[in-house]
C-alpha positions in Angstrom: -42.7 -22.9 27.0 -38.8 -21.7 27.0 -37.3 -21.2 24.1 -34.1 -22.3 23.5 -31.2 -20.2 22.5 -29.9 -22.8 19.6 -33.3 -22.8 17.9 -32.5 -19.5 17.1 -29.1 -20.1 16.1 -30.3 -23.3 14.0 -32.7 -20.5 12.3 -29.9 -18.1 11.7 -32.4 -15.4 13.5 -30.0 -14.3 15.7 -27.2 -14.2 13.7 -29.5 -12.2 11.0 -30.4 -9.7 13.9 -26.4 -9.3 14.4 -26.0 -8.4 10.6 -28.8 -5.9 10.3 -28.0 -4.3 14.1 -23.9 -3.8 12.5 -25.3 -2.4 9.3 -27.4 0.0 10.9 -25.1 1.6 13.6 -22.2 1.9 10.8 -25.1 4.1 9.0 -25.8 5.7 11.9 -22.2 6.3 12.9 -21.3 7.3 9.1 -24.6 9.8 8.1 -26.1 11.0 11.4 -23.1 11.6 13.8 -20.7 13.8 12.4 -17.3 15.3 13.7 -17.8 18.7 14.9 -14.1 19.0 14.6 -14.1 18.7 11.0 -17.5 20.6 10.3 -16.8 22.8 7.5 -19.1 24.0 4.5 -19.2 22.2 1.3 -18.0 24.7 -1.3 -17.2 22.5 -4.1 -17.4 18.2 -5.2 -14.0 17.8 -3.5 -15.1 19.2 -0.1 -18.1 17.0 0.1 -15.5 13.9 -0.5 -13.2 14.8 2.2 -16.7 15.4 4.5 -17.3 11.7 3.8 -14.0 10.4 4.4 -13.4 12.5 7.8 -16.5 11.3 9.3 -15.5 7.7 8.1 -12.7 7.5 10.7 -14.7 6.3 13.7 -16.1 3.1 11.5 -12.5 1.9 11.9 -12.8 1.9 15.6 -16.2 1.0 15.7 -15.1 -2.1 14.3 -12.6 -2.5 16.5 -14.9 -2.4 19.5 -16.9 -4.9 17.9 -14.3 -7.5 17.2 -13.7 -7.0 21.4 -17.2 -7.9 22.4 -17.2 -10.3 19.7 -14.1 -12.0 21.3 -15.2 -11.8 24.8 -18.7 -14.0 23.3 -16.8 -16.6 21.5 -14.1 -17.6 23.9 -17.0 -17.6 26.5 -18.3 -19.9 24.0 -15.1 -21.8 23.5 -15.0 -22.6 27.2 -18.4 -23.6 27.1 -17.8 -26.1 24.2 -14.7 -27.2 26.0 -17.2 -28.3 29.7 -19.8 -29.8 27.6 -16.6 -31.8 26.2 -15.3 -32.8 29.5 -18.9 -33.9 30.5 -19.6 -35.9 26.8 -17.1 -36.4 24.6 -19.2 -38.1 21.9 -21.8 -35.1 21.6 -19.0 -32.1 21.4 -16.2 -32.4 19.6 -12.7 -30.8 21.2 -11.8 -29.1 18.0 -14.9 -27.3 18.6 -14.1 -25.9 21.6 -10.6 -25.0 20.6 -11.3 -22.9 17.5 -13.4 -21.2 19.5 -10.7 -19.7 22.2 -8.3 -19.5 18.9 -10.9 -17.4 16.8 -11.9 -15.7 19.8 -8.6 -14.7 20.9 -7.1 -13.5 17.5 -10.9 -11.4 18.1 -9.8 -9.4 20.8 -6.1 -8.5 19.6 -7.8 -7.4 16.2 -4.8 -5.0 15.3 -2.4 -7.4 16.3 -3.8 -10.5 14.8 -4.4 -8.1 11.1 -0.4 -6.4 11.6 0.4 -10.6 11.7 -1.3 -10.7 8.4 0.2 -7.9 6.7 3.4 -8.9 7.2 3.5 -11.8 6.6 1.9 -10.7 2.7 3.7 -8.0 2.3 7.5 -8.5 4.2 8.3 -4.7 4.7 5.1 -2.7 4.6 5.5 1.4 4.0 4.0 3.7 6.3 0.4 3.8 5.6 -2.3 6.5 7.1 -4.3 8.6 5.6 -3.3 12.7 5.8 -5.9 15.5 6.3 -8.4 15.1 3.0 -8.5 18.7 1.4 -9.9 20.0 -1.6 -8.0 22.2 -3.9 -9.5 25.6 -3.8 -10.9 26.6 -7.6 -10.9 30.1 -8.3 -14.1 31.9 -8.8 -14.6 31.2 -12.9 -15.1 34.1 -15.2 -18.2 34.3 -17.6 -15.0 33.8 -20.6 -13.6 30.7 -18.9 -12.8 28.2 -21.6 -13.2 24.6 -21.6 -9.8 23.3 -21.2 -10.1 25.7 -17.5 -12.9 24.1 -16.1 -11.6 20.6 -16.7 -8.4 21.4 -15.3 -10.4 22.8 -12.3 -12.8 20.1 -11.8 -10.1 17.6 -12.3 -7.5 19.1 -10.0 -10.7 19.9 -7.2 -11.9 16.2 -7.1 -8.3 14.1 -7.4 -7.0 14.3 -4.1 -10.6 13.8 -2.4 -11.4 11.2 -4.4 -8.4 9.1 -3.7 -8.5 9.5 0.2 -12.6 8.4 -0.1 -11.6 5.4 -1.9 -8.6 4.5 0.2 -10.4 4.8 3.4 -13.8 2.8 2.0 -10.7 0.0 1.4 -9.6 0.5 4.6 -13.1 0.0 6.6 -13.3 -2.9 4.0 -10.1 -4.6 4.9 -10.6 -4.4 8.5 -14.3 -5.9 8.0 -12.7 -8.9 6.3 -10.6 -9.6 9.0 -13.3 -9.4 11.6 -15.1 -11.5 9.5 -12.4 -14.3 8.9 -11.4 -14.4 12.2 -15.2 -15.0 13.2 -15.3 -17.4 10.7 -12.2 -19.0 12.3 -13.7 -19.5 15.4 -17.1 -21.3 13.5 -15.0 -23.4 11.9 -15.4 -26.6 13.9 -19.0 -25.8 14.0 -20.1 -25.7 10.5 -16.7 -26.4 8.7 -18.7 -26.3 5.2 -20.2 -22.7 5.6 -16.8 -21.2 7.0 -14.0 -23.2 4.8 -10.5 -22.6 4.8 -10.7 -21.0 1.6 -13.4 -18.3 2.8 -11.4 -18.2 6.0 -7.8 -17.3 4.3 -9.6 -15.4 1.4 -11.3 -12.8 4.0 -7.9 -12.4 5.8 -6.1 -12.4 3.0 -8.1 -9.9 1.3 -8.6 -7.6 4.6 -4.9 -7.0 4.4 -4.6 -6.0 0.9 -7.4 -3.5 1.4 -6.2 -2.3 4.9 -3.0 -0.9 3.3 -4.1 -0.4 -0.2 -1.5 1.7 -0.9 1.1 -1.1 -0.7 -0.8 -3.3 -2.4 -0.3 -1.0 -5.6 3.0 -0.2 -5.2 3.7 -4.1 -5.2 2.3 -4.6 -8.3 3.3 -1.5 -10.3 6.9 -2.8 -9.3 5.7 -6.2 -10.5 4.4 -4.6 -13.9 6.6 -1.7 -14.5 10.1 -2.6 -11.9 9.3 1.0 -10.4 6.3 1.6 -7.8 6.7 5.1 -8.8 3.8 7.0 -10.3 5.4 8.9 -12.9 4.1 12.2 -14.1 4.7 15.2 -16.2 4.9 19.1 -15.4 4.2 19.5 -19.0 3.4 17.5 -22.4 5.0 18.0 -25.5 3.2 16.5 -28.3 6.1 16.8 -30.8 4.2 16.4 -33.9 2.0 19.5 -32.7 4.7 21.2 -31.5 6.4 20.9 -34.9 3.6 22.9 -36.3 3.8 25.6 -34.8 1.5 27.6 -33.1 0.1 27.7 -29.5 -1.1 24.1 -28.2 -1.1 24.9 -24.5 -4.7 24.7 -23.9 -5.0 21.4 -25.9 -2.2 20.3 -23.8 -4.1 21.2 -20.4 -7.0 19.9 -21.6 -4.9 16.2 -22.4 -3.5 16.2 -19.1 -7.0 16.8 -16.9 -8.1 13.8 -19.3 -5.4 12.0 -18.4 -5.7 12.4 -14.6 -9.2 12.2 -14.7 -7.8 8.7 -16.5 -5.8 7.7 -13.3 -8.5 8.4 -11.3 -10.6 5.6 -12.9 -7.7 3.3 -13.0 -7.4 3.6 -9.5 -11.3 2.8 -9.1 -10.7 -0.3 -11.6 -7.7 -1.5 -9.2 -9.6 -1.6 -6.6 -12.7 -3.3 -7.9 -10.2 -6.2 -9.4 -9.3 -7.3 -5.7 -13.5 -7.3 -4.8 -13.6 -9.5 -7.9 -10.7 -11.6 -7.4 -12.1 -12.5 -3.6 -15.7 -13.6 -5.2 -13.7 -15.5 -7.5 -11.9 -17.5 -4.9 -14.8 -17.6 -2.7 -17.1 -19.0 -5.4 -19.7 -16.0 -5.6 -21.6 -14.8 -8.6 -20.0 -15.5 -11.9 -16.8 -13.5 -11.1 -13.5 -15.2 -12.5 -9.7 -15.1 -11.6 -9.2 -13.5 -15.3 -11.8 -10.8 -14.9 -10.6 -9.7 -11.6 -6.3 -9.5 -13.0 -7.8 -7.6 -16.0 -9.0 -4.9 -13.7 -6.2 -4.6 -11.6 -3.7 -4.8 -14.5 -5.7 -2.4 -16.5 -6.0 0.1 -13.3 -2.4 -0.1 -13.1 -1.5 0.8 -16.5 -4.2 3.4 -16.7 -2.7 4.8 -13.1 0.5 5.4 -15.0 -0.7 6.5 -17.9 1.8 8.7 -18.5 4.8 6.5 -18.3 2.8 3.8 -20.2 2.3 6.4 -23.0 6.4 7.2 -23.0 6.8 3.5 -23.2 4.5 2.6 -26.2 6.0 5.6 -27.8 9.4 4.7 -27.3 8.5 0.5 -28.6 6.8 1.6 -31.8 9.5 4.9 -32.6 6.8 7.1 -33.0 8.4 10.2 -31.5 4.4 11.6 -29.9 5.3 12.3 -26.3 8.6 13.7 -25.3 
């Protein structure tokens, strides 16, 4: 007996197999092919960051190719929908047909089709790219080495690393979601209950604001603070210390990695609010709109920290931070 091809796809065991096959070479790709160009030992936290984000580059294009084949298979589809159609017009729908060769085509000009979305969101999007992820080099540590020292140290080794991992996971993400909403574009006259226009517009939506993440935050710190500026200090002065007397310097490094270790975790929260934001739109889990603002107001504030500090100083006259 012959098995039909749409018993499978009434199953979902082909479209499971499709999941789990993606999954696995984007592991493969990620853990067990690395770049020899950017083979270099791990000396320190920060190096193995920027190991994980150089060899995350080729996911980007990896999904690329994907969203090619996958747009070759569902305008081949389309046309298909569109002859069975022609031959009965009760039994196939035209819309069918047509999202098909719409979903299908926006497939195959991926960049294009996620540049249209973009811009439309955000009118004027900055230059975006990540630059070559290093690790600040940490001097070798003397047995004496104080406590404020190694946070400083640990702080300053992990920032910069840390931030290109995330912004790079965001970008993988963003282009994922496209991929995925314009596959769900295509389905859409096919199952329009599984892949609605709010999962559709949510996914592309979202994939742009993780694509250039970067923008993203400066919109809202603008929004929050009317500069998209990160502010920051070369040095602290804690005026009522400082009206002591003595030396407070190592207190005052030891406030600063704190604080940056702070931003860092803001960032992370800012990030996480989108993820919640989109499972509250889509309907997932129990994630709400008001859980996912809180985290990416409360990223934002904790990302400039410092001119949030100066601020609340300045509305309650405490004179603290100069």
């Amino acid at each position: 007996m012959v098995v039909s091809p749409l018993y499978f796809k009434k199953k979902g065991v082909l479209l499971r197999a499709l999941n789990a096959a993606v999954f696995l070479s984007a592991f493969v790709i990620l853990f067990f092919e690395p770049h020899l160009a950017f083979a270099k030992s791990a000396t320190s936290l920060g190096d193995v960051f920027c190991s994980v984000v150089n060899n995350m580059g080729p996911l980007i294009n990896f999904f690329d190719m994907l969203a090619y084949t996958g747009g070759v298979f569902v305008c081949a589809t389309g046309i298909h929908s569109l002859a069975r159609h022609a031959e009965a017009p009760g039994q196939t729908p035209l819309p069918q047909g047509i999202y098909r060769l719409v979903g299908g085509a926006c497939l195959l000009s991926l960049p294009s089709a996620a540049s249209m979305v973009i811009e439309t969101l955000f009118t004027d999007p900055g230059s975006n790219g990540l630059t070559a992820c290093t690790a600040a080099n940490v001097a070798a540590g003397a047995a004496s080495a104080t406590l404020d020292v190694m946070m400083t140290n640990f702080v300053n080794n992990i920032q910069g690393p840390l931030i290109d991992l995330l912004s790079v996971i965001c970008e993988v993400l963003g282009v994922y979601l496209t991929y995925q909403g314009l596959l769900k574009s295509s389905r859409y006259g096919t199952d329009p209950r599984a892949n609605s226009p709010t999962t559709i517009i949510s996914s592309l939506t979202f994939g742009a604001i993780f694509m250039v993440i970067g923008q993203s935050l400066d919109t809202i710190m603008l929004s929050v603070f009317g500069d998209s500026s990160i502010h920051t200090f070369s040095s602290l002065t804690w005026t009522s210390l400082s009206s002591m007397g003595g030396d407070t310097t190592q207190f005052q490094n030891a406030i600063k990695a704190a604080l940056t270790f702070f931003q860092l975790v803001g960032f992370i929260s800012f990030v996480r609010g989108f993820n919640v934001l989109r499972n509250a739109v889509e309907g997932k889990g129990q994630a709400t709109v008001g859980q996912g603002l809180t985290h990416i107001i409360g990223g934002v504030l904790a990302i400039n920290i410092y001119y949030f500090m100066q601020i609340m100083d300045q509305t309650f006259g405490t004179n603290f931070v100069t």
